[in-house]
C-alpha angles and dihedrals in degrees: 000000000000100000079062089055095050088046094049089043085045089051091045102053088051088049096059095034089063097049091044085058090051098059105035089092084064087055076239112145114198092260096049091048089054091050090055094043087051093045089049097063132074096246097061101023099132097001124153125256083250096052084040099051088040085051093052105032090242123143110252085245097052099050101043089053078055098048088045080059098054102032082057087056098041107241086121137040123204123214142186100253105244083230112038112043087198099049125077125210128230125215136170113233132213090270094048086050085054103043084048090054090048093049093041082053096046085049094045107241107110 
C-alpha cells in the first residue's frame, strides 16, 4: 500500500512538473491556469475570492494573492457585487480568455 501511494505521489509531482514546463512561456503557473479554467465556466463566473478559494480548495489568501496577479494583467477584472456593497466580483476578461485557449493548446486539450 504504501509503495502505491509513492508511486501515485511520484506520478503526481512529474505530472505537474510537466505541465508547469508547458505554461511557463505564458508566464501561467499551475494555480493561475486553474483559476482561469474555474472563472471560465458557468458554476464560478463572478464569483467572490472566498467562493473561488472554497471551489478550488485554495486558501482565501492564496487565492487572492492569485487573483491580485491576474487582475494586474488583466486576465481578470474585479466588481462591487450589485447586491452585496462588501463583496467583489471576479470575472475572467478577453485576455484572460486568450491567454486560457493558448494554454489549453500548448496542454493539448482544445
Amino acid at each position: 500500500m504504501l509503495r502505491h501511494a509513492r508511486d501515485c505521489a511520484r506520478a503526481y509531482r512529474a505530472a505537474e512538473t510537466a505541465v508547469s514546463k508547458a505554461l511557463s512561456p505564458l508566464a501561467l503557473t499551475t494555480t493561475r491556469c486553474l483559476v482561469l479554467e474555474a472563472l471560465d465556466t458557468e458554476l464560478v463566473t463572478g464569483a467572490s475570492i472566498a467562493d473561488l478559494a472554497a471551489f478550488l480548495g485554495l486558501h482565501r489568501t492564496s487565492a487572492a494573492a492569485v487573483i491580485d496577479h491576474l487582475a494586474g494583467v488583466n486576465w481578470v477584472s474585479r466588481s462591487g457585487d450589485a447586491r452585496d456593497a462588501r463583496k467583489t466580483t471576479i470575472r475572467i476578461t478577453g485576455v484572460g480568455r486568450d491567454r486560457l485557449a493558448e494554454a489549453r493548446r500548448l496542454l493539448g486539450e482544445a
